[in-house]
VEXRO-818281 format. One record per residue (C-alpha): chain; x, y, z; residue number from 0. Coordinates in nm, 3 decimals. Example, Ala and Ser with C-alpha at 12.3 -4.5 7.8 and 13.67 -1.06 7.14 Angstrom:
<atoms>
nudo: A; X: 1.230; Y: -0.450; Z: 0.780; fimar: 0
nudo: A; X: 1.367; Y: -0.106; Z: 0.714; fimar: 1
</atoms>
This chain:
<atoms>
nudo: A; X: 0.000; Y: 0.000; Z: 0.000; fimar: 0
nudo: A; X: 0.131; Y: 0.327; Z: -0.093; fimar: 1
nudo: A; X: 0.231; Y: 0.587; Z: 0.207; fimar: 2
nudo: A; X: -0.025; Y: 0.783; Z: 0.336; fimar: 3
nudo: A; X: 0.174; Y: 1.110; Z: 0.286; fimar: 4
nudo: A; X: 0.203; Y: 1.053; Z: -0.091; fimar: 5
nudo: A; X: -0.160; Y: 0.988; Z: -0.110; fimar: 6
nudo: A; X: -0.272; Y: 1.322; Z: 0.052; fimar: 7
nudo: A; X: -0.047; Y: 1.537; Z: -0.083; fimar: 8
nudo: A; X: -0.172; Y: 1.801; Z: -0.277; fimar: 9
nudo: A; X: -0.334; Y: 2.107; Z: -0.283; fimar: 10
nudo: A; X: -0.537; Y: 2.326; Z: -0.019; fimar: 11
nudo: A; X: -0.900; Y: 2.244; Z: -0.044; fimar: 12
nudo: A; X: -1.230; Y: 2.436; Z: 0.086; fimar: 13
nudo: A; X: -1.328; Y: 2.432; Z: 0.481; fimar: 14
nudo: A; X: -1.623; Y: 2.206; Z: 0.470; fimar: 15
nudo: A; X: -1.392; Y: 1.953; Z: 0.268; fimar: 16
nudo: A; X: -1.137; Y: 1.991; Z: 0.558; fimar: 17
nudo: A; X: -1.364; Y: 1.839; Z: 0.812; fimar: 18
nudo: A; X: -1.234; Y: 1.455; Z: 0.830; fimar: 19
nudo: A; X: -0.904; Y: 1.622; Z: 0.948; fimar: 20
nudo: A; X: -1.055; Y: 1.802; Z: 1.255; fimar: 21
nudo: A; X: -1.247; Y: 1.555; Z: 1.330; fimar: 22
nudo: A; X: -0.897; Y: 1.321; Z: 1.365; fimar: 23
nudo: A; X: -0.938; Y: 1.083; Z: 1.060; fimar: 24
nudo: A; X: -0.618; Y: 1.147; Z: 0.974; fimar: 25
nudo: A; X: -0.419; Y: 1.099; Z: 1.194; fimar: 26
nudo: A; X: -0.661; Y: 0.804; Z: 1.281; fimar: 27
nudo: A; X: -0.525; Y: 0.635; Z: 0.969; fimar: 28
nudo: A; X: -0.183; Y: 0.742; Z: 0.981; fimar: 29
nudo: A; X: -0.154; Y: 0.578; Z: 1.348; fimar: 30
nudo: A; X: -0.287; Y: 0.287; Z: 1.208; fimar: 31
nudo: A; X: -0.035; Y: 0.226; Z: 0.924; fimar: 32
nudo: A; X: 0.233; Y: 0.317; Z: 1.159; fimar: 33
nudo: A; X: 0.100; Y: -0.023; Z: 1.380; fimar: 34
nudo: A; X: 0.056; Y: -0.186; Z: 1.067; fimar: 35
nudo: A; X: -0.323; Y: -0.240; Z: 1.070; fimar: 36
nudo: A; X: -0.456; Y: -0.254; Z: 0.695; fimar: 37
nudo: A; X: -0.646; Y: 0.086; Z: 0.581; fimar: 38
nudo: A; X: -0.838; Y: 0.069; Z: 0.258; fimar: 39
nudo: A; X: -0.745; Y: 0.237; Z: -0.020; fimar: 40
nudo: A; X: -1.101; Y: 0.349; Z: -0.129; fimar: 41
nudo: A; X: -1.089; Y: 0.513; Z: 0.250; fimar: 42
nudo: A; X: -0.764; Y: 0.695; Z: 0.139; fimar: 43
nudo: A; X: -0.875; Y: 0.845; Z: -0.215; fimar: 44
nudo: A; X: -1.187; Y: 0.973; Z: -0.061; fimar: 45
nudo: A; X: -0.999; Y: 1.220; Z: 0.196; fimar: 46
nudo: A; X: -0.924; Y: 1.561; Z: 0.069; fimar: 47
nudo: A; X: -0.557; Y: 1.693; Z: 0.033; fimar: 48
nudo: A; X: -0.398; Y: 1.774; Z: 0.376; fimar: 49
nudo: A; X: -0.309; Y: 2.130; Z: 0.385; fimar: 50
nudo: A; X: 0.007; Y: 2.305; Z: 0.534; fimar: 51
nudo: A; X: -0.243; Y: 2.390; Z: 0.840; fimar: 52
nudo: A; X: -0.327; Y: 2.022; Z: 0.876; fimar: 53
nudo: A; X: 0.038; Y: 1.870; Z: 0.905; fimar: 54
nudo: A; X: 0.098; Y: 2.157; Z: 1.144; fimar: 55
nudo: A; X: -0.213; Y: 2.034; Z: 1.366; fimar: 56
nudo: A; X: -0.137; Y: 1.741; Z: 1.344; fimar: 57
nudo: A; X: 0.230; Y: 1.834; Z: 1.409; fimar: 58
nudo: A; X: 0.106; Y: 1.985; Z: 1.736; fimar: 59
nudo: A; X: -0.122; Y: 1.688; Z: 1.856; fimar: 60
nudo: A; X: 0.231; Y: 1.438; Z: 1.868; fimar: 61
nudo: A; X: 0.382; Y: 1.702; Z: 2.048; fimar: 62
nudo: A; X: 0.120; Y: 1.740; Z: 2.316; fimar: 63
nudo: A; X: 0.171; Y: 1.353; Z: 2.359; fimar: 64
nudo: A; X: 0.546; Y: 1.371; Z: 2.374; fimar: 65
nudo: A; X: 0.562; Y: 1.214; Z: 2.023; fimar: 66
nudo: A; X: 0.894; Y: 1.424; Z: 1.877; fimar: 67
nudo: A; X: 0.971; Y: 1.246; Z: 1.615; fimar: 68
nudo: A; X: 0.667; Y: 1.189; Z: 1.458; fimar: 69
nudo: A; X: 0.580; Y: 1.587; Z: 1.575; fimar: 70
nudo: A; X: 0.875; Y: 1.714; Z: 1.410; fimar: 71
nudo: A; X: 0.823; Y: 1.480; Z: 1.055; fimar: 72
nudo: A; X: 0.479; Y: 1.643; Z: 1.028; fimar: 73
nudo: A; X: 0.647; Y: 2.025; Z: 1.075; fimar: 74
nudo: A; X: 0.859; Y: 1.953; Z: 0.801; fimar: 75
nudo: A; X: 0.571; Y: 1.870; Z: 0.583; fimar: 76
nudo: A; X: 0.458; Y: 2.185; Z: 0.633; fimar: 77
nudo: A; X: 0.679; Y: 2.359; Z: 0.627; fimar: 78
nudo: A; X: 0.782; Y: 2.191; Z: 0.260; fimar: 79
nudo: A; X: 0.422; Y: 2.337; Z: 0.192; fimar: 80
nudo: A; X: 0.480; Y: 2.667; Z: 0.343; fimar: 81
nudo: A; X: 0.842; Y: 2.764; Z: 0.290; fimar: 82
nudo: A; X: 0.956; Y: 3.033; Z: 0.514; fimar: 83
nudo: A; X: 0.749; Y: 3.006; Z: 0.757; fimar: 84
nudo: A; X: 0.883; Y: 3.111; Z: 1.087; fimar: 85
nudo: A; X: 0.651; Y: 2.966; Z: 1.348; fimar: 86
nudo: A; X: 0.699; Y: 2.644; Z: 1.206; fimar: 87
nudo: A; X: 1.087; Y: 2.691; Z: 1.167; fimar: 88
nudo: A; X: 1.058; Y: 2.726; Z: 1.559; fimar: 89
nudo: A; X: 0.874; Y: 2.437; Z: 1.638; fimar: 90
nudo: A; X: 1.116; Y: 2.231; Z: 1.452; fimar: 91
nudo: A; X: 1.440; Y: 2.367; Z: 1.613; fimar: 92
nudo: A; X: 1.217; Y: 2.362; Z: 1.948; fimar: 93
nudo: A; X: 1.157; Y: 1.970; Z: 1.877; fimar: 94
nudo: A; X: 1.532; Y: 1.918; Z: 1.795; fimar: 95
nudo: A; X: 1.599; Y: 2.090; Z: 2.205; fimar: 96
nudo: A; X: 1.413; Y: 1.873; Z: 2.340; fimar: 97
nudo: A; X: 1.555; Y: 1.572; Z: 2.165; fimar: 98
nudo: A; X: 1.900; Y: 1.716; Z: 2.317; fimar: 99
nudo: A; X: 2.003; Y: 1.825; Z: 1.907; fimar: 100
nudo: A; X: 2.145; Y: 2.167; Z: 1.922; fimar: 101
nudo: A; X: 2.326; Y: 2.104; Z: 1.608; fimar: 102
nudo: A; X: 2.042; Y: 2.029; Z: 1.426; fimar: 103
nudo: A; X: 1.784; Y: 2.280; Z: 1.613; fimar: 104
nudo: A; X: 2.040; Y: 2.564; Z: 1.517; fimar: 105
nudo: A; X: 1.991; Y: 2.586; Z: 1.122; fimar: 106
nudo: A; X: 1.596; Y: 2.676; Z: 1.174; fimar: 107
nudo: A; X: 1.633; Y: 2.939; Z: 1.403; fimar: 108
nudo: A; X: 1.893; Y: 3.103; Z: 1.232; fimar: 109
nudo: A; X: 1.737; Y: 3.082; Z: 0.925; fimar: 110
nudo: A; X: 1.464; Y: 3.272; Z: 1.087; fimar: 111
nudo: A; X: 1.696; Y: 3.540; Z: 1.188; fimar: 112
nudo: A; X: 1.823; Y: 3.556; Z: 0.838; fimar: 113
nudo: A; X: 1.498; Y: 3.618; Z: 0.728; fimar: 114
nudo: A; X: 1.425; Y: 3.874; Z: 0.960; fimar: 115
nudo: A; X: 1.661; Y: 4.013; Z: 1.187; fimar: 116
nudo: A; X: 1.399; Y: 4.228; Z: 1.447; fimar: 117
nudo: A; X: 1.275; Y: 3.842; Z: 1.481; fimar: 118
nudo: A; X: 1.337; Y: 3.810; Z: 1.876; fimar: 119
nudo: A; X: 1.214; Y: 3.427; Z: 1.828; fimar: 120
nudo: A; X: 1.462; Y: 3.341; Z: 1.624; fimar: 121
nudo: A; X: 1.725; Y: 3.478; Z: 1.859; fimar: 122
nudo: A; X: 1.598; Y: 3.334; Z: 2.142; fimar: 123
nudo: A; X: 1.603; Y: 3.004; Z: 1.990; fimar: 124
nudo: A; X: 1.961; Y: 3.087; Z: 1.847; fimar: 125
nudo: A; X: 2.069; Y: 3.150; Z: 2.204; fimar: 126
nudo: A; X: 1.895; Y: 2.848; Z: 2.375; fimar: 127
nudo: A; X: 2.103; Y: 2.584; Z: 2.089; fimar: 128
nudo: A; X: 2.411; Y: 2.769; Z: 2.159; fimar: 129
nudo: A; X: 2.386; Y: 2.748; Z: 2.539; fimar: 130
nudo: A; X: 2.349; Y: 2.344; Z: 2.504; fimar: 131
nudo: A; X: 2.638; Y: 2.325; Z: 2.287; fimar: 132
nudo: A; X: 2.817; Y: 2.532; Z: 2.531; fimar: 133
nudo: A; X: 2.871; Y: 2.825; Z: 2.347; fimar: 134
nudo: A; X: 2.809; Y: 3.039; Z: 2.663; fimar: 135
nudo: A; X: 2.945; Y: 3.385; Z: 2.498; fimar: 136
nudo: A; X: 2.728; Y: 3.340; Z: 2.147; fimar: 137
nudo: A; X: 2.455; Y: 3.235; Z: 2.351; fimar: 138
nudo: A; X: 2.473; Y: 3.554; Z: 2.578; fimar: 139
nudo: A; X: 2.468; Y: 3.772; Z: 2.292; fimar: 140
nudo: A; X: 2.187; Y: 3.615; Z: 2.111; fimar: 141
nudo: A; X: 1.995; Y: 3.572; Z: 2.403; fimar: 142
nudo: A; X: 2.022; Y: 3.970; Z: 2.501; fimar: 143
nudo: A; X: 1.983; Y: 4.045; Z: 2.176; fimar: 144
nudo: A; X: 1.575; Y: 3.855; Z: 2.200; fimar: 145
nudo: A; X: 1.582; Y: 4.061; Z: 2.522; fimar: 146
nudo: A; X: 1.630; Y: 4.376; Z: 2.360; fimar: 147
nudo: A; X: 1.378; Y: 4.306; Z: 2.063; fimar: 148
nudo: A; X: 1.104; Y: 4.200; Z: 2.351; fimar: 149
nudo: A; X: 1.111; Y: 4.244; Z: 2.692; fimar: 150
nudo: A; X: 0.855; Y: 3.975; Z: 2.764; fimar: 151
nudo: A; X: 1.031; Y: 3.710; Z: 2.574; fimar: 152
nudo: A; X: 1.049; Y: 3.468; Z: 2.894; fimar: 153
nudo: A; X: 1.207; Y: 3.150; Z: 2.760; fimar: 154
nudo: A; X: 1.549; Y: 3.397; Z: 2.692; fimar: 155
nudo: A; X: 1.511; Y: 3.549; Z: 3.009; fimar: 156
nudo: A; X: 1.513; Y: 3.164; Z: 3.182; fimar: 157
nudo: A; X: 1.767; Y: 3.072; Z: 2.901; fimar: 158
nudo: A; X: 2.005; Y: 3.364; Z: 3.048; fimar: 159
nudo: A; X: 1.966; Y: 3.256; Z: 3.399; fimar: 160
nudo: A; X: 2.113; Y: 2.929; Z: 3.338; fimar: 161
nudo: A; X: 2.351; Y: 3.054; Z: 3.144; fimar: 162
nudo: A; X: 2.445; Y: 3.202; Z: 3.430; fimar: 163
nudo: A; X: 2.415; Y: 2.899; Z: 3.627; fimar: 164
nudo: A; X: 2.686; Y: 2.791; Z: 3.397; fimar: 165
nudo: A; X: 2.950; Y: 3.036; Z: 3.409; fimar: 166
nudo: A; X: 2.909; Y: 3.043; Z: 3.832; fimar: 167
nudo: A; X: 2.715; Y: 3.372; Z: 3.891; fimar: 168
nudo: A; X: 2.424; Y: 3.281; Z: 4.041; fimar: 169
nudo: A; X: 2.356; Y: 3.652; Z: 4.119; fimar: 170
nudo: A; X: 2.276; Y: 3.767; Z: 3.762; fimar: 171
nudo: A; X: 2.138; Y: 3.431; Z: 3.730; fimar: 172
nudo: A; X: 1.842; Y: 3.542; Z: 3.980; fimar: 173
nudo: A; X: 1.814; Y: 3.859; Z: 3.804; fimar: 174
nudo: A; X: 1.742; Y: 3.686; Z: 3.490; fimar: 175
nudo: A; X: 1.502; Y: 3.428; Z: 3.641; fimar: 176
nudo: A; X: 1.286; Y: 3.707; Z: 3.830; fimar: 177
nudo: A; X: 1.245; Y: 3.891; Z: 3.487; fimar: 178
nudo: A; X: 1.111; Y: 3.576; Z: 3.318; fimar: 179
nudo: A; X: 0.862; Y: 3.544; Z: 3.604; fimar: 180
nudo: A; X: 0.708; Y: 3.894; Z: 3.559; fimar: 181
nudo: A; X: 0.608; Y: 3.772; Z: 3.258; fimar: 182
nudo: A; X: 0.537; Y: 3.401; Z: 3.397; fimar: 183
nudo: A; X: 0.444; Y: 3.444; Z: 3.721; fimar: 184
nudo: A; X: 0.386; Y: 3.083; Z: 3.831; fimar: 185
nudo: A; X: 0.548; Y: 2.901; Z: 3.557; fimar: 186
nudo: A; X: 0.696; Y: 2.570; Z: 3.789; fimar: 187
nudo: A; X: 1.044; Y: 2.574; Z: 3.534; fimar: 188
nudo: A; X: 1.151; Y: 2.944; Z: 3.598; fimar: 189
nudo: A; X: 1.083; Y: 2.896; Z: 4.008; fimar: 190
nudo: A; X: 1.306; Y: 2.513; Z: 3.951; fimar: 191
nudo: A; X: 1.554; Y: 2.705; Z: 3.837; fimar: 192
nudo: A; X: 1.515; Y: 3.062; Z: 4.080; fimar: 193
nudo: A; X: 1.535; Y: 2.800; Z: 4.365; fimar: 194
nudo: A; X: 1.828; Y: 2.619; Z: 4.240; fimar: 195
nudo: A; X: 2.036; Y: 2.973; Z: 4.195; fimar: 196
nudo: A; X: 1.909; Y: 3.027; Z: 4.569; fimar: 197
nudo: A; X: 2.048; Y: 2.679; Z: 4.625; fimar: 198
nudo: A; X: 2.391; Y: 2.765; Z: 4.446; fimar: 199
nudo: A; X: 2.423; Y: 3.077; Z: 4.655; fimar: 200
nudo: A; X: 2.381; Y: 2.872; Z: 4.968; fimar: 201
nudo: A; X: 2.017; Y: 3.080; Z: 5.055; fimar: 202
nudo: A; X: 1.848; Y: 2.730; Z: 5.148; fimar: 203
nudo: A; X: 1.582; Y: 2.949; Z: 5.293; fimar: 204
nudo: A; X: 1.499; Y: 3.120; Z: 5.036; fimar: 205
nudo: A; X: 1.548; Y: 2.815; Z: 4.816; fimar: 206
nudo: A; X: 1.324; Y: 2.582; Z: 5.016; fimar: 207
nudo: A; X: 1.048; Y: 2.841; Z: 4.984; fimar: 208
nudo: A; X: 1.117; Y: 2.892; Z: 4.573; fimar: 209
nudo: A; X: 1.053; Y: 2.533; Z: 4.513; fimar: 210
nudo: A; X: 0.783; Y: 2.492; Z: 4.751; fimar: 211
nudo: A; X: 0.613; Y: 2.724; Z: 4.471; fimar: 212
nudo: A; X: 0.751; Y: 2.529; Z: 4.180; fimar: 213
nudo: A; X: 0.562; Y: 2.196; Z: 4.324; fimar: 214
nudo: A; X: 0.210; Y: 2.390; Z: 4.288; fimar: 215
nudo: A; X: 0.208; Y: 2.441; Z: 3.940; fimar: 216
nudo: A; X: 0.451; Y: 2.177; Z: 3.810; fimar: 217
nudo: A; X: 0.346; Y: 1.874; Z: 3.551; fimar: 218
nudo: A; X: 0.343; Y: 1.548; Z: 3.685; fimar: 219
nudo: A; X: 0.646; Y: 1.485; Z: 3.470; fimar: 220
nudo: A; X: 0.842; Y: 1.720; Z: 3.648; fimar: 221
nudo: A; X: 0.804; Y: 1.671; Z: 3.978; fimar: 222
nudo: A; X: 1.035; Y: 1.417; Z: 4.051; fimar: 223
nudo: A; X: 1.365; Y: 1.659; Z: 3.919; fimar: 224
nudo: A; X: 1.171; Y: 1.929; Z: 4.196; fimar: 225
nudo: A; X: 1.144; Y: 1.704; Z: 4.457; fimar: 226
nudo: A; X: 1.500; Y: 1.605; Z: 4.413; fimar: 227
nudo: A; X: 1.615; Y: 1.970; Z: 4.426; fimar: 228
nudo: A; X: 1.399; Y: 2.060; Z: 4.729; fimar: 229
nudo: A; X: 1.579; Y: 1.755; Z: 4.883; fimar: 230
nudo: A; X: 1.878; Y: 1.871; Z: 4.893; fimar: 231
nudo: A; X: 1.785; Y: 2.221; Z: 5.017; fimar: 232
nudo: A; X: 1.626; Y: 2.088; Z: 5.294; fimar: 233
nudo: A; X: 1.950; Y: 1.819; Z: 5.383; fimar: 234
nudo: A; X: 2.194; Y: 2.172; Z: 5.345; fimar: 235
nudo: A; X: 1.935; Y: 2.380; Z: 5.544; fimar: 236
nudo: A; X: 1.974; Y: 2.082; Z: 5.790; fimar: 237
nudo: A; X: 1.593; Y: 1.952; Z: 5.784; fimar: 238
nudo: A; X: 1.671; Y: 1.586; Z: 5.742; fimar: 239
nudo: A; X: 1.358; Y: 1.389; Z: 5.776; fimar: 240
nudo: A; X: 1.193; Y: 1.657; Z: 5.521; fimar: 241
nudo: A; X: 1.460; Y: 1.620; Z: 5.309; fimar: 242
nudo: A; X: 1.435; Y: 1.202; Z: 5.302; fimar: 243
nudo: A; X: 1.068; Y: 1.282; Z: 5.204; fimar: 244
nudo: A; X: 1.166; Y: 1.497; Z: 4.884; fimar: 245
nudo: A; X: 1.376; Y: 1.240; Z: 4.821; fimar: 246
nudo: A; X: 1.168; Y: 0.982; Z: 4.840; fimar: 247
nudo: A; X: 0.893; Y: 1.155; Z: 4.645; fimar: 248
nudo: A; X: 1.136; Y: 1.235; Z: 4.357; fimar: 249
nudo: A; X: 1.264; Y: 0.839; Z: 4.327; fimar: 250
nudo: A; X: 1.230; Y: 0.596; Z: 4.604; fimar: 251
nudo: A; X: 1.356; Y: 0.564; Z: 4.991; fimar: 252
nudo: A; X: 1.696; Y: 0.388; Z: 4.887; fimar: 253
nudo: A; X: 1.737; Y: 0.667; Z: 4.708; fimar: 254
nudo: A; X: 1.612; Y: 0.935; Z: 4.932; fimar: 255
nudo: A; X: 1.851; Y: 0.763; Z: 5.269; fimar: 256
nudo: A; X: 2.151; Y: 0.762; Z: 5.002; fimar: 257
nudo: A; X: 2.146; Y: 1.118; Z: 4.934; fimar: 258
nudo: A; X: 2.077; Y: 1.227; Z: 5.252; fimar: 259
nudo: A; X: 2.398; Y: 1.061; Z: 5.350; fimar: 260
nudo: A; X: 2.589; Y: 1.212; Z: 5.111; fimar: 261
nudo: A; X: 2.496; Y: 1.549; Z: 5.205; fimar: 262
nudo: A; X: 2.584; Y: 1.455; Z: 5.570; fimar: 263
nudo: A; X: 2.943; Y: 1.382; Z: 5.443; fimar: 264
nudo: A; X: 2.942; Y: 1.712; Z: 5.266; fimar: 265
nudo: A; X: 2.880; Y: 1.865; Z: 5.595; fimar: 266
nudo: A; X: 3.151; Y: 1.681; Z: 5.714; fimar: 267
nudo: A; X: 2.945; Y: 1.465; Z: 5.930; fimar: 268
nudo: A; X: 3.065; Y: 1.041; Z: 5.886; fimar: 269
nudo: A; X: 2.914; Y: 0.875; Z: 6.166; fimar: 270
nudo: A; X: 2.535; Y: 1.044; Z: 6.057; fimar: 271
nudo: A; X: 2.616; Y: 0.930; Z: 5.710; fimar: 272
nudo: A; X: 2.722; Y: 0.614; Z: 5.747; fimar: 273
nudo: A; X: 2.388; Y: 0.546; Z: 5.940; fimar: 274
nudo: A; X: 2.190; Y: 0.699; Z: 5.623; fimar: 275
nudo: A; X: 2.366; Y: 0.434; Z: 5.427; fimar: 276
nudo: A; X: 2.287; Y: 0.130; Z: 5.629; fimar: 277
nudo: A; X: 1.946; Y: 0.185; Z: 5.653; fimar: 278
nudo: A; X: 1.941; Y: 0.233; Z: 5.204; fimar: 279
nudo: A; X: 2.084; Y: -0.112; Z: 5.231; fimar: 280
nudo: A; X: 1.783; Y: -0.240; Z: 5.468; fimar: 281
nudo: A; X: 1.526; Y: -0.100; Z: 5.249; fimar: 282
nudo: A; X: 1.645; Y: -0.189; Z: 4.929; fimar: 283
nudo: A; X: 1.866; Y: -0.529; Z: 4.809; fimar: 284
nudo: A; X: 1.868; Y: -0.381; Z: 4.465; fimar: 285
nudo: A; X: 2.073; Y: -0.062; Z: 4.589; fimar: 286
nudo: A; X: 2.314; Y: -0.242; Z: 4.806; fimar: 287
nudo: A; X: 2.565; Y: -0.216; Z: 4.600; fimar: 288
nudo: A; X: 2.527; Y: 0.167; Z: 4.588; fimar: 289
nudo: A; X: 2.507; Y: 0.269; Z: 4.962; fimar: 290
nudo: A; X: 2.807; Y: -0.044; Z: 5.058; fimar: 291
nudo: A; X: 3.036; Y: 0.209; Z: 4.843; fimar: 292
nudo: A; X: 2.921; Y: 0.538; Z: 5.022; fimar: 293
nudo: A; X: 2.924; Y: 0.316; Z: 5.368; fimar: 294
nudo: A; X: 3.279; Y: 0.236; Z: 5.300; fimar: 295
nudo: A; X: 3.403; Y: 0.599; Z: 5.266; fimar: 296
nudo: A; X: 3.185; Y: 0.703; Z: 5.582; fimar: 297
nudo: A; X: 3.309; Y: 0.474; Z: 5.836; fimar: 298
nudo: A; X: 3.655; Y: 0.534; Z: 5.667; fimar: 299
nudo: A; X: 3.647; Y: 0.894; Z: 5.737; fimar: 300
nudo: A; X: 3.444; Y: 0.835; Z: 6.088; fimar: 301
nudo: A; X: 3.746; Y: 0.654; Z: 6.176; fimar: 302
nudo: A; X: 3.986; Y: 0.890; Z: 6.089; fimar: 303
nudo: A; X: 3.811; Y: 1.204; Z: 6.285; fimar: 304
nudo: A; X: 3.811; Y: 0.941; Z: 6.599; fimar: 305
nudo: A; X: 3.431; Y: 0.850; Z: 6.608; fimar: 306
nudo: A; X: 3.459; Y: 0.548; Z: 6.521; fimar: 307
nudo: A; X: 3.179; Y: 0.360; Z: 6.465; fimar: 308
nudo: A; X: 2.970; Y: 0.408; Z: 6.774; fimar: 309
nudo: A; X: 2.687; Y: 0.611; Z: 6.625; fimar: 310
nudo: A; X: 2.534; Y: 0.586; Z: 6.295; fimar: 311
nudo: A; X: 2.228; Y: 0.734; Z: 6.353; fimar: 312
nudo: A; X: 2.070; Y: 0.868; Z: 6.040; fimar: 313
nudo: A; X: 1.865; Y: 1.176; Z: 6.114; fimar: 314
</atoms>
């Protein structure tokens, strides 16, 4: 059977014609052939031609379901139908981001800033694949430049705050994350971040309280890497049992006991440690391995400050 892309190609068609689309026949069939289930051909012929429009709903509908690939393949035929069009050059090089390909994400926003220069979009972009590929002083000057061209562009706002992060100033980092969240004022990424630059300039306080914030508005899917942050505030702000519960909420207690301890040997405290550790080996066999290493270097350095082994109670 011949691919359903070749067989709706073609040219725009009136609304009322456009209707099996929006009503998800489409993509109906195409999620079919992709399993392999049969689709008749008469069904096929009868469909109108899918539009630029279409491939870019459809486009969006994968990406709502975390679908890149497919998301992305169905930009491109749009875009093929709609060359030059910088909306869908974004989504593209934003689908390439999140796929962790900032070499191929970069072409699509530069050839939006090519096109038009004033584009702050295209910058932005420019400045986010530039920062993952470590490029921190191109991605400082593209990123101020989508500043300059719009104040309320957020995402370059957050994008310069972890620059920042990066290079070790978490002061201008905070700067740069409280801008974004004038424009985003509960948006659970920005606060992640503002209360990991809080964390990085040793203000648990103020860090604690950040991602406190973060957890009210954040997706399911990222609640675990908030959880995990907000654990380690709390172990460095010495709240121990709270921060075995972050911990716990962002993986499992193995987990949670295990980093607690090794925040406890940060602080230069073995004996509190090594108890952490033991009781990740009770509760998991699976992570023994794990917390033996870790229970090793505590009673090693225990011994060596003259404690011993006498107390090991975790926190």
């Amino acid at each position: 059977m011949l691919a359903a892309g070749a067989l709706l190609g073609g040219c725009s068609v009136p609304k009322f014609l456009q209707e099996p689309f929006e009503k998800g026949v489409y993509e109906d069939i195409m999620e079919r052939q992709a399993q392999g289930v049969p689709v008749e051909e008469d069904t096929l012929k009868n469909l109108p031609s899918m539009t630029a429009a279409d491939y870019e709903k459809l486009g969006d509908t994968y990406l709502t379901r975390g679908q890149m690939g497919l998301a992305r393949s169905k930009y491109q035929k749009a875009l093929e139908l709609h060359p030059g069009d910088w909306k869908l050059e974004y989504k593209i090089g934003t689908v390439y981001l999140r796929q962790d390909m900032p070499g191929e994400a970069l072409p699509y926003f530069q050839s939006m800033t090519r096109h038009d220069p004033s584009n702050s979009r295209g910058w932005e972009g420019e400045g986010r694949a530039l920062l993952a590929t470590k490029d921190h002083e191109g991605a400082e000057a593209a990123l101020k430049k989508a500043v300059r061209l719009e104040s309320g562009n957020w995402k370059a706002q957050q994008a310069l705050g972890m620059l920042y992060d990066d290079l070790g100033r978490p002061d201008d980092a905070i700067v740069a994350y409280k801008a974004a969240l004038r424009v985003r004022p509960v948006e659970a990424s920005i606060l992640n971040n503002l209360g990991v630059a809080y964390y990085l300039k040793k203000d648990y306080p103020q860090s604690i309280e950040t991602l406190e914030k973060a957890l009210r508005t954040a997706r399911p899917e990222d609640r675990r890497r908030v959880y995990n942050n907000l654990g380690r505030a709390y172990a460095r702000s010495g709240q121990y049992p709270r921060a075995v519960d972050s911990f716990r909420r962002g993986s499992e207690l193995a987990v949670a006991y295990n980093n607690v301890g090794i925040v406890l040997l940060e602080q230069d405290k073995p004996s509190e440690a090594a108890g952490c550790f033991e009781k990740a080996m009770k509760v998991s066999t699976h992570f023994y391995a794990a917390a033996q290493e870790n229970l090793v270097i505590a009673r090693d350095r225990a011994k060596a400050g003259g404690s011993g082994r006498g107390e090991t109670a975790c926190p």
